[in-house]
N, C-alpha and C positions, 0 to 999 in steps of 0.2 A: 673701435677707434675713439677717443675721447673729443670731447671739444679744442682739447692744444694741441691736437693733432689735425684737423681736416684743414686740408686745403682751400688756400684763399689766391692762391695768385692764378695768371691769367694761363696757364698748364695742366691746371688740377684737372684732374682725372688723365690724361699721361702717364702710362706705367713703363720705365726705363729698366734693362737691365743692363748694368754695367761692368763689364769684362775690363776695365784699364788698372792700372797701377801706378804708385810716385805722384807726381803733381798733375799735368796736362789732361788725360782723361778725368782723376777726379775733381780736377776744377772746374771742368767740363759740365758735371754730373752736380755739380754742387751748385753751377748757376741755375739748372734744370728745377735741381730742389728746389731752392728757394724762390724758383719760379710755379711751383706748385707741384712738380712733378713727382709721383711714387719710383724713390730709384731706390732698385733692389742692386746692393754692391756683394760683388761676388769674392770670395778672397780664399786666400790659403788660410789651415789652417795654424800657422805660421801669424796669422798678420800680413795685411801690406805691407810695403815698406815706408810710406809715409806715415807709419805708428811709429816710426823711433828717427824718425828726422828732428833731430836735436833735442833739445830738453823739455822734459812734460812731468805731470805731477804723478805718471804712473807710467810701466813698463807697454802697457798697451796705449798709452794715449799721449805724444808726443804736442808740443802746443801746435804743430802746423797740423794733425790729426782733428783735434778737439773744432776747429772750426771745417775745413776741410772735408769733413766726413758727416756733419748735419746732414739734418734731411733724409737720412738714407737707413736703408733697415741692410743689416749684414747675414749675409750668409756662407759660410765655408765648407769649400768641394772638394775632394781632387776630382779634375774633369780630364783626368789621364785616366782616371777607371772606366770601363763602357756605365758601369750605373753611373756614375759622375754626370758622367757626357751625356745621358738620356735626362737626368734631371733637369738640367742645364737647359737644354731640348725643351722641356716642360715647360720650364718660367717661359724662354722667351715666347714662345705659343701664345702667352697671355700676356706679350708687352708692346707696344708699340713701334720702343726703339732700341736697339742695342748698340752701347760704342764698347770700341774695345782699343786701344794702345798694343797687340801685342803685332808682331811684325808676319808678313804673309804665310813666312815658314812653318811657325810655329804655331800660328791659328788653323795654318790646313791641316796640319799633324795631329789638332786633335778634334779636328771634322766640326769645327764651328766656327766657318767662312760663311759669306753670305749666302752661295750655293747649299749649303745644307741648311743653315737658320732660314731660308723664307719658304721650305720643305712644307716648315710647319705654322708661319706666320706669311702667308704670302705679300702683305700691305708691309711689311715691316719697313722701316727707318732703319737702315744700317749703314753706322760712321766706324769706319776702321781711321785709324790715325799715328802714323809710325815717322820714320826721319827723313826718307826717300819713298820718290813715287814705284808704284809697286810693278808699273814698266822697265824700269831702269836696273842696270846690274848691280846697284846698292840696296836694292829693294829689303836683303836681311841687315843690309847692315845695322847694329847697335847702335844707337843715335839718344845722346843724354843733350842737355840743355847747353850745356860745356860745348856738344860736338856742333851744334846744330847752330851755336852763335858765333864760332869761329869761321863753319862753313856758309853763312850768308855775312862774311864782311863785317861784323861788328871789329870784331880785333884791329883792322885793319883803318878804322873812325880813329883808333886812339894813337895810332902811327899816324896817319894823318894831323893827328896834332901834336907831334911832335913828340912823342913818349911810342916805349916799345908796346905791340899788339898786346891791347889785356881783355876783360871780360867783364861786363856787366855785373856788377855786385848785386843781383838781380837774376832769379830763372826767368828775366823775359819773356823767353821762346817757349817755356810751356806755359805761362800766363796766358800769351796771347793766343797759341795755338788753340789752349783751352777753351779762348772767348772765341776763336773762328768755328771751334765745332761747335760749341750750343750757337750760336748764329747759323751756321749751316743745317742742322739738325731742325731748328725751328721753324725757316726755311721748307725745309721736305715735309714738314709736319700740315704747312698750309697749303703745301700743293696736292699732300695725300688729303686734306680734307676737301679740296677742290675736285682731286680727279677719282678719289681714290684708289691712287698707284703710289705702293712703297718705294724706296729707292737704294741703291750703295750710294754712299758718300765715301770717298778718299780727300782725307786731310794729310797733304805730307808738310815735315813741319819747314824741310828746307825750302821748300816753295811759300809757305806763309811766310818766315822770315826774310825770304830775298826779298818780297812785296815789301816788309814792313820798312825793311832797310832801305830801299832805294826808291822809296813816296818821295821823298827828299833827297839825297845823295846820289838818286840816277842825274841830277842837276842837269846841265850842259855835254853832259856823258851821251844822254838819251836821242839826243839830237844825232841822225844819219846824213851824211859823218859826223863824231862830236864837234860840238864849237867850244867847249872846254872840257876841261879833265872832270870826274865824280867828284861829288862832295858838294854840301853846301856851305859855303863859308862860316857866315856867321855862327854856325851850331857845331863847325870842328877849331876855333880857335881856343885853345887850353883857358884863356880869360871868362869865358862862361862859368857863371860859377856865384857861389853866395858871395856876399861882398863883407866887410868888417863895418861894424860901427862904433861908436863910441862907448854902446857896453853891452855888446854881441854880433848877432848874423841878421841880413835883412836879403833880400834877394829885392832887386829893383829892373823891370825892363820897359825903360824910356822906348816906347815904339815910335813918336811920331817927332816932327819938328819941335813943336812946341812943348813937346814932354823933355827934352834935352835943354832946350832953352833955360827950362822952369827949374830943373836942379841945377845948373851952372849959376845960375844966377845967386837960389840959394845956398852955394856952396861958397860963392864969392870968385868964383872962376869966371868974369867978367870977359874975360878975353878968350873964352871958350867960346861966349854965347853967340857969338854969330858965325861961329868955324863952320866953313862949307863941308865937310866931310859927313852933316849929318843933316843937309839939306834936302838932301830926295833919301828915296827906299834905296835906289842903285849904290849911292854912297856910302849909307850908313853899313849895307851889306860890305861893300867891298873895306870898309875903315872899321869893320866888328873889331879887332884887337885891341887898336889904341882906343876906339871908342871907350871900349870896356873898360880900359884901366882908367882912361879920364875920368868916367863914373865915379869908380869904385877909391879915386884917390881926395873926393870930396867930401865920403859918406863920412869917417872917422870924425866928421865935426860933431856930429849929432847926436841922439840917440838915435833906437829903433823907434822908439814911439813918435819921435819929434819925426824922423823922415816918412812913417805911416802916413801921420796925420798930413804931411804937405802934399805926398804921393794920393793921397783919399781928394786932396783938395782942388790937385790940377789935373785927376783923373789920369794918374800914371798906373800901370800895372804894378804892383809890391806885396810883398808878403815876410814878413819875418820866418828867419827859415828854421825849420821843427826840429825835431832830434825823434828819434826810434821811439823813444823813452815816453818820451811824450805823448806823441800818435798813439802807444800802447795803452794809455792814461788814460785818456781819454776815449776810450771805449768805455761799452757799459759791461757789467758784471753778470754773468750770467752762474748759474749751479748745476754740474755735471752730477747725475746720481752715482756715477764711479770714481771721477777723479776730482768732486770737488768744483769751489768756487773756479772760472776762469774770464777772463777777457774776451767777451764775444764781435768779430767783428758782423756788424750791422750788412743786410744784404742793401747794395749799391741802389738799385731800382728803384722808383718811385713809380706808383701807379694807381691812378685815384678811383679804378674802380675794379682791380684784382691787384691789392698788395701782396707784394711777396713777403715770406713769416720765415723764423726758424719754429718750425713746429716740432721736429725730434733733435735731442743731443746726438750725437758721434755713440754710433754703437760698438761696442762688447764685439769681439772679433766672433761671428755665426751665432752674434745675439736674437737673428731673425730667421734662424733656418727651418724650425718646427714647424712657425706661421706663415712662411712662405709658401715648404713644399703644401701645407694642408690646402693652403687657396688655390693650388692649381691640381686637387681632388687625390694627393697623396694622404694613406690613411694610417692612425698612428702604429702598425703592425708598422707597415712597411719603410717611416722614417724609422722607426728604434733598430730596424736592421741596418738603414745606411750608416747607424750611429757606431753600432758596435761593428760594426766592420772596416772601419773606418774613413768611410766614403764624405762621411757630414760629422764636419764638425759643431760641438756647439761652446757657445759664450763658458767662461770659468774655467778654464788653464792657465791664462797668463795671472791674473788676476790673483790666482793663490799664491806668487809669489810677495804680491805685495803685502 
């Protein structure tokens, strides 16, 4: 391992193997990385399928790939073979923890459920993580980010404010499921180093997103009996929203008395400034609509900079509001050894005395299968048979197309 490779963050020495696919498992797996942890990603020889989630500078490396897949050394199986399945067997023996995204069905089918993996790891960390709880009669159902935010009620926020059911222009639900399993995971990791007792985690995602949805939205609903209907006002009135300025977008949220006061004044709204509708919390909540547009019908005097600087000055909340483009901009530049220069984004963490690194690029689909099986005492006889047999795949198929 070289020095751009060892681990610095507060996981290192953690060795993860990861059975998920698409986004939720390896977002999962990718906080781990860059938390410090050794995650061996396991895949078809195929590619996952977040290799070709939309446009990338190669047929194996998709731009949600190239960051997405850091950190992690690849290996491709079929683990429908029994050598597959015993390989498979092998790593996790030597890993800590293993998640996997595939649903109850079709992980017992191929005999690597937590009953067979703790066989040979007994302490292991096992996160299975699927759409429904694995009690429930939808336990196989197919469950994508689409299914999973219209069944915890988002659709239903945007009928609430007055427009038909739609969806988050956002995979949400596997963001955040993502971040409830490395939090869970981490989790079992400190209680296995307390008791040292491995565990099963289940993560289903319709139980994470009902929580996320209704932190707020269970409102007055929650109350036995309700004292008002779900939803929280303020945040389902279609007027939330960037505002216009004089020569672009600002985003402005007046929280308190005196924050409403200070732009009406500035705005020349004189006879706004003492409107009881935004005298207390109670009011401001229940008058969120007209509020909004009062704001947002001052802003157009200004610029963005001039309302900045007033907003900086009476300590209001604001922010000029960004574009994709931009955000994208400003990242730093990082150099892929396959695909080239790309936009790296920075892991979120801060930690002043195990930071998290991107130490590996996004690997080559079974760019790490040779050096994997050898560390857990496979010798090279016996991987160059799982190669020509077609049990392991390795790195350089897709690659020669390019």
């Amino acid at each position: 391992m070289s020095e751009s490779e060892k681990a610095t963050g507060p996981l290192a020495g953690v060795r993860v193997v990861d059975l998920s696919s698409v986004l939720m498992g390896p977002a999962a797996t990718r906080t781990l990385g860059d938390l410090g942890a050794d995650v061996i990603f396991v895949e078809s020889a195929a590619g996952d399928r977040n290799r070709s989630m939309g446009a990338g500078p190669t047929p194996e490396f998709s731009g949600v790939a190239l960051n997405l897949l850091r950190n992690k050394r690849s290996i491709a199986m079929d683990l429908k073979h029994p050598r597959g399945r015993q390989a498979f067997l092998d790593i996790a023996a030597t890993c800590d923890v293993m998640i996997t995204n595939l649903r109850p069905g079709p992980l017992g089918r191929l005999g690597l459920n937590y009953e067979a993996v703790r066989t040979v790891r007994n302490d292991i960390v096992f996160c299975r993580a699927h759409g429904y709880p694995s009690s429930s009669d939808q336990a196989d159902a197919p469950a994508y980010d689409d299914i999973i935010q219209s069944a915890s009620g988002i659709g239903d926020l945007f009928r609430r404010m007055g427009a038909e059911p739609m969806l988050l222009p956002s995979l949400v639900a596997d963001k955040f499921c993502g971040l409830t399993i490395a939090n869970s995971v981490t989790a079992a990791l400190y209680h296995r180093a307390l008791t040292g007792q491995g565990q099963c985690i289940e993560i289903s995602m319709i139980d994470v997103m009902r929580a996320f949805v209704l932190a707020e939205h269970g409102a007055g609903a929650i109350s036995e009996p309700p004292v008002a209907s779900a939803g929280y006002a303020r945040i389902l009135t279609p007027e939330r929203k960037p505002q216009r300025t004089a020569d672009g977008w600002i985003n402005i949220l007046p929280y308190d008395h005196a924050h409403y006061v200070a732009l009406f004044e500035a705005g020349g709204r004189h006879d706004l400034a003492a409107d009881e509708r935004f005298a207390t919390p109670i009011e401001r909540v229940t008058h969120s609509d007209s509020l909004y547009r009062d704001v947002a019908s001052v802003l157009d005097q200004r610029t963005t900079a001039e309302w900045l600087e007033l907003c900086a000055e009476h300590g209001i909340p604001a922010t000029e509001a960004a574009t994709l483009d931009e955000l994208v901009s400003q990242l730093p530049v990082a150099k892929h050894p396959v695909a080239g220069p790309y936009r790296s984004i920075p892991p979120p963490e801060q930690f002043s005395e195990t930071p998290p690194s991107v130490r590996r690029p996004a690997p080559r689909i079974g760019e790490h299968g040779r050096e994997i099986l050898a560390e857990v005492g496979y010798d090279g006889e016996t991987i160059d048979s799982l190669i020509g047999s077609g049990i392991l795949s390795t790195a350089g198929g897709i690659d020669d197309e390019v």
